[in-house]
N, C-alpha and C positions, 0 to 999 in steps of 0.2 A: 200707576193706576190704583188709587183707593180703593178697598171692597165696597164702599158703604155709597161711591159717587155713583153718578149716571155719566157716561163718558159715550161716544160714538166709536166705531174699530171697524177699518175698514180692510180689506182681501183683493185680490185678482188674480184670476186664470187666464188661461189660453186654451183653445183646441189645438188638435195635431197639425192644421194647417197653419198656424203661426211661424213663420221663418225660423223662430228658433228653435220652436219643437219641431219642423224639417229634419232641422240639425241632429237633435237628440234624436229624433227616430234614427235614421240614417246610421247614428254609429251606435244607439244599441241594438240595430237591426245587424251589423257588422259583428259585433260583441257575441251576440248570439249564435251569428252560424260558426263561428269559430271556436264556440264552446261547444256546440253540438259533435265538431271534429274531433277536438280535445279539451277536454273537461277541463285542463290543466294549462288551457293558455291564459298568458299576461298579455291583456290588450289594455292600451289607452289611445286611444282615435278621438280625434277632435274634425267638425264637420264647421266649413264654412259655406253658404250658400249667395248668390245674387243674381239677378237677371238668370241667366241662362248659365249657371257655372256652378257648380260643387265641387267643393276643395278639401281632399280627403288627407289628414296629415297625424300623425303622431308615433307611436313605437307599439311593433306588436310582435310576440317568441311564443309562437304553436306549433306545434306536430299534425294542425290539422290541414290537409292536401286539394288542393283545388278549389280555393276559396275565389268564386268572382267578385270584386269589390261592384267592378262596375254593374254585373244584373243585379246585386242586392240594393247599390243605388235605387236602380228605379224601378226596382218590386216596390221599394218603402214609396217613392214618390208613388207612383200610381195606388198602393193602397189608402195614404192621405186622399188622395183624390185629384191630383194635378193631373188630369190626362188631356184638357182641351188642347190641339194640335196648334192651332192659333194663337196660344199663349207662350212666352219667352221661356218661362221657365212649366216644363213639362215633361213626363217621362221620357219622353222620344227626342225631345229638344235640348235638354240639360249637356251642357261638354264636362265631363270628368277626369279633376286632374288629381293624380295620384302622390301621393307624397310621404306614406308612410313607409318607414322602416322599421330594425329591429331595436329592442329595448336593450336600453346599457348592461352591459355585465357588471358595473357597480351596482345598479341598483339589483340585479335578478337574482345575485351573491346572498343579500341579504335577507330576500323575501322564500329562496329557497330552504334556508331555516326555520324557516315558521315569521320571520319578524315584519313589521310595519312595511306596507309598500312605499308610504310617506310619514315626514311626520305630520302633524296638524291636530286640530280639534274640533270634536264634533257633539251634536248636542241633540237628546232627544227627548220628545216632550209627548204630553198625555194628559186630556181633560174630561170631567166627567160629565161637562155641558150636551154631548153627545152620544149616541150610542158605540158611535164608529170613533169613541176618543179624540176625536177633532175640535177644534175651534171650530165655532159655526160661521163664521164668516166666508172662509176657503174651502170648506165643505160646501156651501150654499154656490161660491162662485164657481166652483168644479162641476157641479149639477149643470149649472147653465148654461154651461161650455160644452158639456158631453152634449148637452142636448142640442146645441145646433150643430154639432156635428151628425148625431145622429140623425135629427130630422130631415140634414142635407144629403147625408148618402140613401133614406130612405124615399128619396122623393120626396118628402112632403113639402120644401120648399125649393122649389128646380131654380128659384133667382140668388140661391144663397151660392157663396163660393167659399173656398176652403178657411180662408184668412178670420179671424174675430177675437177678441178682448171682452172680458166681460171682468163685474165688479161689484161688490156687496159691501155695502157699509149697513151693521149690525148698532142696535143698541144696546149697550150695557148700566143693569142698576145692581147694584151690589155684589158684583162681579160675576152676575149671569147674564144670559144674553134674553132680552125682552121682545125685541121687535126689529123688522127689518125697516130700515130707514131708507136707505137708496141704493139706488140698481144702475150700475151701467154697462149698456150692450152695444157693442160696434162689432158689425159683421159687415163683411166685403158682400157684394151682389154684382147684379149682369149688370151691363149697365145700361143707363133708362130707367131702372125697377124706383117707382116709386115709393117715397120717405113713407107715406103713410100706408104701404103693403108690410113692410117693415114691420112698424109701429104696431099693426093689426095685429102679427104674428105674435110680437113678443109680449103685448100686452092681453093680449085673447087665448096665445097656447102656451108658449114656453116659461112665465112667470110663473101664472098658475099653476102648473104640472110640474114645474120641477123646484120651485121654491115650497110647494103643498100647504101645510100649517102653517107655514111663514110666510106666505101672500097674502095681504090686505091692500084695498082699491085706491089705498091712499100713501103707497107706495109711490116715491119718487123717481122718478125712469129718464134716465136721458139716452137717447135710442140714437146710435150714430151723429154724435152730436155735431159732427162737422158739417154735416148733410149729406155728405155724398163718399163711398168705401167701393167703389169699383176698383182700383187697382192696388192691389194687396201680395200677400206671398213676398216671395225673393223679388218677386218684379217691382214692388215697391220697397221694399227694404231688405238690410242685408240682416241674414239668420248667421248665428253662431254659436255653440253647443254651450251649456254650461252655466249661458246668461239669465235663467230663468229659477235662481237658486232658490228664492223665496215662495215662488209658486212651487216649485216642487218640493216644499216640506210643510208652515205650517202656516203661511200667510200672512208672515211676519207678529206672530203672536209668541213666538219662541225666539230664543238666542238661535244665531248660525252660526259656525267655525268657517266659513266661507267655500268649502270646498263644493263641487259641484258633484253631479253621480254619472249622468249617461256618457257609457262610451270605456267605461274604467270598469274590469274587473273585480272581484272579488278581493283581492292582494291589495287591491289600494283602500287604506281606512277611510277615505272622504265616504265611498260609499259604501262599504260593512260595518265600519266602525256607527255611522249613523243609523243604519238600518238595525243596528242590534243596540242601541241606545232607547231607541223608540221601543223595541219589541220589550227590553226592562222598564221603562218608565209606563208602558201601557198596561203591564203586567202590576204595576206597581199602585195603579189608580184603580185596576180590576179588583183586585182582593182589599180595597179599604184602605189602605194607609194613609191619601193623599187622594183629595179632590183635581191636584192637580199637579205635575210631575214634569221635571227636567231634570234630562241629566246630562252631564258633562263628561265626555273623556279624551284623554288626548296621548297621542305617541312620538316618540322618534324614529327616523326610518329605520328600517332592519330589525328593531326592538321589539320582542312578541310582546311583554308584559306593558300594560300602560302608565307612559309615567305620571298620569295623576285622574282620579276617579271621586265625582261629587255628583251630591243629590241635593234639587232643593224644590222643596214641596210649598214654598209662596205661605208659609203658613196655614194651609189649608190641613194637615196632617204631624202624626208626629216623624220627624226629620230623623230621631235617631234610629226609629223601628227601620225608617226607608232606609238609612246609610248600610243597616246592618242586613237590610233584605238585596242590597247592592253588592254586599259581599259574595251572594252565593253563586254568583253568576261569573264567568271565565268569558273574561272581555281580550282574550287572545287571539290573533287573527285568524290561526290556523281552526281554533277552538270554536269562533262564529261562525265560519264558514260552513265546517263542519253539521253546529247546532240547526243552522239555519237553512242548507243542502242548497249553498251559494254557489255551486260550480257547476247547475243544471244552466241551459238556456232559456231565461223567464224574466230578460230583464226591458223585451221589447212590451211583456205585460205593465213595465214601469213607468215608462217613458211621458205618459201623458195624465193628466186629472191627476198631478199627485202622485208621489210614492208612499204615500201613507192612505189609513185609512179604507186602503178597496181590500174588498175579502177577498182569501184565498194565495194572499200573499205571506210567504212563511213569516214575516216579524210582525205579521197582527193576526194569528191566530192566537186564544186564547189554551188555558193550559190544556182543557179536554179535547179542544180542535189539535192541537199538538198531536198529542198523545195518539189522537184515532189515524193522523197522518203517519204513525211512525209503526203502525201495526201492518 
């Protein structure tokens, strides 16, 4: 992408009712109570969903006791909001088969030194298009996603159901973002609910209110394009953790190292290593250097130190200030986790609109928010 062109760049989100963030609830809803147990458990839980079945499978080594897999199941599904009794897949209805066990002693060998849970590479990025450091595009699609979710559990829409897709194609002229171009909303309903209640809703309240600045009348909108989103959830397609890599970082505006986050501990670099990539590259666009920032780092398993650490600033900044402002930072596992106070239970705060960008989250406060957390 030229600085100087006009190009289009487009994003998509999901709400929590999307099959896959089922999924991702579900095992960082797992994740969580097991660190509430034991600060110091390795879990990796991977969640399959369909019809009426969830499929709980992977490796988990805690000291924490009494853990019910099955009622945090369907706390998470009934907090989503799948509780209609009539429907296949529903708190009360769901059959839960179990399938995880404990974590290798090859790998637990090596992570109980301090080193990599995996190897892999991960990448973290930071724009100043934003205040919240975001690409607007997945920023913009994230808003419209909370928001039918919100407006669904608030009532205000009783024909919405939990399922929906939404989607933002932004314009860019010299490598800022100008205007929003096109929208598209596919939300699941009761069914019967007329196309044009739809239509009313999303072009009367939720554009407006949650695109704000960014809505003009001559925005493009394809609203359930198919016509008709009655049947959604697991009941119409199969959820599975992990599939949603792209939404949960930056909406394809940044490189991925491919690894996924929900469901995996703090010991696995897919998601510390990324979470503390972003929190340097954001840090890195806050104080000047770089209008716009990626960074790259990658491990071997067992391995604390990483075997290679880049920065690259698109030309917007000077690259050697950033490489050398990348020095200061201790990208060791034990050393993030630690920085970043990754072995709290706060990763079900994660699981939906993105891992980046919402406040409150230890790798996008800034250095003063830092500092007042740690008083």
């Amino acid at each position: 992408m030229s600085k100087n062109n006009i190009y289009p760049f487009t994003s998509e989100s999901i709400p929590e009712g999307h099959p896959d963030k089922v999924c991702d609830y579900i095992a960082d809803s797992i994740l969580d109570t097991y660190l509430l147990g034991d600060p110091h458990s390795r879990v990796a839980c991977e969640v399959l969903c369909k019809d009426n079945h969830v499929i709980l499978a992977g490796e988990i080594k805690s000291e924490a006791i009494g853990v019910d897999h099955e009622a945090i199941v369907r706390q998470a599904i009934r907090e989503i909001g799948y509780t209609c009794p009539e429907e296949s897949f529903s708190t009360d209805n769901v059959r839960i088969t179990n399938l995880l066990g404990v974590q290798s002693e090859n790998i637990s060998r090596g992570v109980d030194t301090g080193g990599a849970g995996d190897q892999g590479l991960m990448f973290g990025y930071a724009t100043d298009e934003t205040v919240e450091r975001m690409p607007l595009p997945i920023l913009l699609a994230h808003r419209l996603a909370r928001g039918l979710a919100e407006d669904r559990k608030a009532g205000i829409i009783p024909w919405a159901r939990p399922d929906a897709k939404t989607q933002v194609t932004v314009q860019y002229s010299g490598g800022r973002p100008e205007r929003v171009l096109t929208v598209v909303v596919s939300t699941q309903h009761s069914p019967g609910t007329p196309q044009e209640v739809i239509g009313q809703y999303v072009m009367g309240k939720l554009l407006p209110e949650r695109l704000g600045p960014w809505f003009q009348e001559d925005i493009k909108a394809h609203i359930n394009p198919t016509g008709e989103f009655a049947i959604g959830g697991p009941a119409g397609d199969c959820g599975v953790t992990g599939r949603k890599i792209i939404v949960d970082t930056y909406g394809g505006y940044a490189r991925h190292g491919g690894g996924a986050f929900s469901g995996k501990d703090a010991s696995k670099v897919d998601r510390s290593g990324a979470y503390f990539a972003r929190f340097v590259a954001k840090r890195l666009v806050d104080i000047g250097l770089a209008t716009r920032a990626e960074i790259q780092v990658s491990y071997a398993i067992g391995v604390a130190e990483p075997v290679s650490l880049l920065v690259d600033t698109f030309g917007t900044g000077d690259t050697e200030a950033a490489q050398k402002f990348l020095q200061q930072f201790d990208f060791r596992p034990r050393a993030i986790i630690e920085r970043l106070g990754l072995l709290r239970p706060l990763y079900r705060r994660t699981t939906n609109y993105g891992h980046f960008g919402k406040p409150g989250l230890p790798w996008e406060l800034n250095v003063e928010q830092e500092s007042e957390a740690k008083r």
